[in-house]
C-alpha positions in Angstrom: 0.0 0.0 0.0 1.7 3.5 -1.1 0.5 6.9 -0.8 -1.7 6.0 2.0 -2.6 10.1 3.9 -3.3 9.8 7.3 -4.0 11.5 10.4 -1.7 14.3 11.7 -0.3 14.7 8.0 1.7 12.3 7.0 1.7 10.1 4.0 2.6 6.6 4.6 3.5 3.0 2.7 3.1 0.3 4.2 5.4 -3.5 3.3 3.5 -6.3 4.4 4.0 -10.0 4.0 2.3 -13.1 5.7 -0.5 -10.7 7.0 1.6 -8.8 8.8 3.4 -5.3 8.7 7.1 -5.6 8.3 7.9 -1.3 7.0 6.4 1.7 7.1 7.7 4.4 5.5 6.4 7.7 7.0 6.7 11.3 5.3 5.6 13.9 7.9 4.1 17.4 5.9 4.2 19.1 9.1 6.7 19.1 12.0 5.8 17.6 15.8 5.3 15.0 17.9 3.2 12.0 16.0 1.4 9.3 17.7 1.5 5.5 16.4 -0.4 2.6 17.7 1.4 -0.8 15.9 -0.9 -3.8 14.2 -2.5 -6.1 17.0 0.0 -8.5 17.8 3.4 -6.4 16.5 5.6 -3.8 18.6 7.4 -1.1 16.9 11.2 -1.8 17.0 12.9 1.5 15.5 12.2 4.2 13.9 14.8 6.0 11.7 15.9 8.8 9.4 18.6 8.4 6.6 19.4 5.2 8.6 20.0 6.6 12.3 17.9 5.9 14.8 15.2 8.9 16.3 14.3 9.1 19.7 11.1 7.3 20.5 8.7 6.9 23.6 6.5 3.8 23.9 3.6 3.4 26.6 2.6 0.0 28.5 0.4 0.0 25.7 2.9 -0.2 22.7 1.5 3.4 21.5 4.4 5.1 20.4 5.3 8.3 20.4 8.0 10.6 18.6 9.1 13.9 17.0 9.7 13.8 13.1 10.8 17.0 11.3 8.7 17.8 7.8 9.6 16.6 4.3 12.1 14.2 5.8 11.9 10.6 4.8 12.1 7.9 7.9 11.5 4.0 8.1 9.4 2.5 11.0 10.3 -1.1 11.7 8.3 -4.0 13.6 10.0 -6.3 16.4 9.9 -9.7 14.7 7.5 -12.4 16.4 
């Protein structure tokens, strides 16, 4: 799925394979903190930015929280199961 526009302005494609989210690659259109709540049954491992690692907060809930800077290009990754 590619080109997907979601909430807080973003546009988003999503890799799956065996039913299950294995990439998404996020494109912020505005700066701030964005929220994301992983598939049922995955955690989100990393998220990155021309392949470094961004500072991420996740709740007892697996809801994930973390600031991403406009027009820049990162890669959210799933703990494998």
């Amino acid at each position: 799925m590619t080109g997907l526009r979601v909430r807080g302005a973003l546009e988003i494609d999503i890799a799956w394979q065996g039913g299950r989210a294995t990439e998404v690659r996020l494109r912020p259109l505005v700066s701030g903190t964005h929220v994301f709540r992983p598939p049922r049954g995955q955690t989100i491992a990393t998220i990155s930015t021309g392949g470094k690692p961004v500072p991420i907060t996740t709740d007892r809930d697996g809801i994930v929280r973390v600031s991403l800077v406009a027009n820049r290009h990162y890669v959210l990754t799933f703990n494998p199961q």
